[in-house]
C-alpha positions in Angstrom: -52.3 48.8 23.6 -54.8 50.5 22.0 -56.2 53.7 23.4 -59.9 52.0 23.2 -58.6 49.2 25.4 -57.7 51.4 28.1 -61.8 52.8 27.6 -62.6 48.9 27.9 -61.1 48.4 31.6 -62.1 51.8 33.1 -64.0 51.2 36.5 -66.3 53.5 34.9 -67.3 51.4 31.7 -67.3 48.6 34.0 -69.6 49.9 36.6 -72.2 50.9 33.8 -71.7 47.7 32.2 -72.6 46.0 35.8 -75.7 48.6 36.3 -76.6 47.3 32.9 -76.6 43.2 33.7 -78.4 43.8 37.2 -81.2 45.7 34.8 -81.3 42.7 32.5 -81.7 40.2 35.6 -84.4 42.2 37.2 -86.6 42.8 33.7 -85.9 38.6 33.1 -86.8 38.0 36.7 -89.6 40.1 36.5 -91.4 38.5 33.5 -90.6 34.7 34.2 -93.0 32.1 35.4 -93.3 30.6 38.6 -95.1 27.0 38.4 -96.6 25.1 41.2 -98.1 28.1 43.1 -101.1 28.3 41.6 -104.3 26.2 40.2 -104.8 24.1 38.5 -102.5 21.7 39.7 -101.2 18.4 38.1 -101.2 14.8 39.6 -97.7 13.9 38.6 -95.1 15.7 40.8 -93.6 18.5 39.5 -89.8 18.8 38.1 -87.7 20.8 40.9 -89.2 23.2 43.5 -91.5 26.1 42.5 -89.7 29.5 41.3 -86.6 27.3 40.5 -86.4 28.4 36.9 -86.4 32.2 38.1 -84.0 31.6 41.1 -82.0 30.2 38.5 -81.1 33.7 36.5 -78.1 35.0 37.4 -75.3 37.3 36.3 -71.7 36.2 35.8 -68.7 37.6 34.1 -68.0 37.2 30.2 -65.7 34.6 29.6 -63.0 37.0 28.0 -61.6 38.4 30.7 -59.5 40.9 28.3 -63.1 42.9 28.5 -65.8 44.4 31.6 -68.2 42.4 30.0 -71.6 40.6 31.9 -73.2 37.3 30.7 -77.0 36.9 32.1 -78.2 33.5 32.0 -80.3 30.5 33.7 -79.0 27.7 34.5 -82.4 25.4 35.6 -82.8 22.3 33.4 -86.6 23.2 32.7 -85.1 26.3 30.8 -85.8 25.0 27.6 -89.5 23.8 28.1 -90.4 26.9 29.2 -88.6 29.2 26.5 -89.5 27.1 23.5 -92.8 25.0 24.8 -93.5 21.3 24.8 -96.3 19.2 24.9 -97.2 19.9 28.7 -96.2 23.8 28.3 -96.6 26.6 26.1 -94.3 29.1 24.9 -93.3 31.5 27.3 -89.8 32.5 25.9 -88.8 35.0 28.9 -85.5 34.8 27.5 -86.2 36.1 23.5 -88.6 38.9 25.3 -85.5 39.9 27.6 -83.2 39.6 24.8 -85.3 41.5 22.6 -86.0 44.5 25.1 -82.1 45.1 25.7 -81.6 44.4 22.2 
């Protein structure tokens, strides 16, 4: 093993890489829209309950488990719409600005 794997698995490394992925999830959080809570309302119903898009960020672990690594993500189905727009929505992309700020 190399001596840079050992580096990779140190609590250490593994706490700051934690510490790192709650940041990310707090800045993502922080900037992503609610819908539903405020004027002006539509007629139609609305697709899931408000703030489901930003209950939906959460952190889990990357899928190589050979490393400490984090993986932030959302999981709501209305993820798309509001990162890239549509005809009812404009662009928000909380995702790119996150990605972009912890770049």
């Amino acid at each position: 093993m190399p001596k840079w794997a050992k580096v990779l698995r140190s609590k250490k490394v593994a706490a700051g890489v934690e510490k790192k992925a709650e940041k990310v999830k707090e800045y993502w959080e922080s900037i992503a829209p609610v819908f539903g809570d405020k004027p002006p309302h539509r007629d139609a119903p609305s697709h899931g309950a408000v703030g489901a898009y930003k209950a939906s960020i959460s952190i889990e672990d990357h899928p190589n488990g050979d490393v400490p690594g984090k993986r932030v993500k959302d999981t709501d189905f209305k993820a798309k719409w509001i990162e890239y727009g549509s005809s009812h929505m404009p662009t928000y992309a909380p995702r790119a600005k996150t990605r972009a700020k912890f770049r």
